[in-house]
N, C-alpha and C positions, 0 to 999 in steps of 0.2 A: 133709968132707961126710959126711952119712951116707948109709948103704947106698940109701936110700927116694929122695934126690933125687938120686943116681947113676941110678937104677935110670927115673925122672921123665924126666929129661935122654938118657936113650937112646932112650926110646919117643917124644919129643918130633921128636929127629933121626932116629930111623926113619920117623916119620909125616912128616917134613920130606923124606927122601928118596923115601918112594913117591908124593906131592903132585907131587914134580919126574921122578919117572919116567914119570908118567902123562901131566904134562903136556908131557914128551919126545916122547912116543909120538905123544899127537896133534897134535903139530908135525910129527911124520914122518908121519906119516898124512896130513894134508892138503899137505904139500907134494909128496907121491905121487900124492895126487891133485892139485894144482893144475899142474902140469907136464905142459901139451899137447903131442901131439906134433909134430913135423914137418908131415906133411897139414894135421893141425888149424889151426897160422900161417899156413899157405897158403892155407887157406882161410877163414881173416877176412883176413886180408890182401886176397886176392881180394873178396872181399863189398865190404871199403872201397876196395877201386882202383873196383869197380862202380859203387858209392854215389857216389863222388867222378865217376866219367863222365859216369853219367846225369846228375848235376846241372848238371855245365859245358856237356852240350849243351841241356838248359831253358834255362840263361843263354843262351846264346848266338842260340836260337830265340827268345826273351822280347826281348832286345834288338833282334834284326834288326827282329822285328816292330814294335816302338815306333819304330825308325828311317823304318820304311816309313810310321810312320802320321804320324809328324813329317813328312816332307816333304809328303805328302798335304794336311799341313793349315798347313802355316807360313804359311803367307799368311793366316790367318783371319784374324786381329787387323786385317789391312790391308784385306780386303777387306770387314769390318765396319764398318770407320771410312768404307770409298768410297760404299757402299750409300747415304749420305744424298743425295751429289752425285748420285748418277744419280736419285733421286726428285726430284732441285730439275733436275735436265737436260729430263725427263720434263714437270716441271710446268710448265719454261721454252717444252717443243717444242710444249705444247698452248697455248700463250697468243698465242709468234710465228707460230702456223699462222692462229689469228685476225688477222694483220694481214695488209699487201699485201704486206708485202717477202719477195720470197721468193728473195732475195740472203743475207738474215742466219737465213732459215730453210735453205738449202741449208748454210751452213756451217755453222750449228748442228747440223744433222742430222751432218754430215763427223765433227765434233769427239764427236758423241754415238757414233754407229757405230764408232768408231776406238777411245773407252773400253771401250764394250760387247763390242766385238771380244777385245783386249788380253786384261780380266778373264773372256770365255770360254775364251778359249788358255790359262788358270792355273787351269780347272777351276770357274768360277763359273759357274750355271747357274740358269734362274730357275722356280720351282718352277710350273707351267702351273694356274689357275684361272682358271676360266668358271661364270657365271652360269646354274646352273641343277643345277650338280655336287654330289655327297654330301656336309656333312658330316664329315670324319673330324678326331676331334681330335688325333691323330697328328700330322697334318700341317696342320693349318689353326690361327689362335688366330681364335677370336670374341670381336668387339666388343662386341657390342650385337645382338641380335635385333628384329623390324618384323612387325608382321601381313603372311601371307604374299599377296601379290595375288591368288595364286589356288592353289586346294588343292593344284593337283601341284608346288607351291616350299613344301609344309610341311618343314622339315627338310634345306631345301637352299641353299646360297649363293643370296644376291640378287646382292651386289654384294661387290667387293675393292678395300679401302681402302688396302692398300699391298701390292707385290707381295712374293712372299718368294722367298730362294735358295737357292740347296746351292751349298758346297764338297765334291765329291767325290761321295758318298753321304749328306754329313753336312748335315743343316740350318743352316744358319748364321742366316736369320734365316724367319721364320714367317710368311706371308700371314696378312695382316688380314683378315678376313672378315665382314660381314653376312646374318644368319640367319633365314630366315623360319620363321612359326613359329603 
């Protein structure tokens, strides 16, 4: 070899060795910095013991509460399905009240009080409209609006075509309503 690519091949691996020195250096450098101390693990450790607390008591509040509102309402479905009997019980008690016998109306009545009863004791309760009442569509569906008979029923129930309930707080089915207008 001659002197020139001796001379090539030295300053190649010197420039090879300060590449790897430098990049020595800032390995040690940030690994001087990357190594927290004590306090510092303890406190992310801490932060996430926290994070992980708070969360299990949400859960745990999130749950109970859906538990409470499950029982509250487990009966909807059944008590939605019962709602048609007591309208045909209803439409039954104003037909046999027309007749004389008031042998099969007394026991009608028994059998009707006795459902009515039951399904209040389980939270079913039946939503109160009178003729003559506001209006709110919160709580009322309209049917059908009628010229009002007289000015002071503009904008208020005439009449309630089917009655409505609550489970609980919660509406399960809506009074039918007739609206003057």
């Amino acid at each position: 070899m001659s002197k020139k690519e001796n001379i090539k091949e030295e300053e190649v691996i010197n420039e090879q060795e300060t590449v790897q020195t430098e990049e020595n250096q800032e390995v040690e450098a940030e690994q001087t910095k990357e190594a927290p101390t004590a306090e510092e693990l303890i406190q992310v450790e801490k932060d996430k013991f926290l994070r992980l607390f708070a969360e299990f008591e949400n859960y745990k509040k999130r749950t109970s509460r859906e538990r409470v509102e499950l029982f509250k309402t487990a009966g909807q479905e059944l008590m939605t399905s019962l709602l048609p009997i007591m309208d045909d019980f209803d439409r039954g008690l104003a037909e046999i009240k027309k007749t004389k016998d008031k042998e099969l109306l007394k026991g009608m009545e028994l059998i009707n009080d006795k459902l009515k009863n039951t399904l209040t004791q389980k939270g079913l309760v039946a939503v109160e409209v009178n003729a003559g009442d506001t209006f709110d569509a919160e709580i009322h569906e309209a049917i059908t609006q009628i010229p009002a008979p007289s000015e002071d029923l503009k904008g208020k129930i005439i009449d309630c075509v089917e009655k409505g309930y609550k489970l609980g707080d919660k509406i399960i089915r809506y009074p039918k309503v007739v609206i003057g207008q």
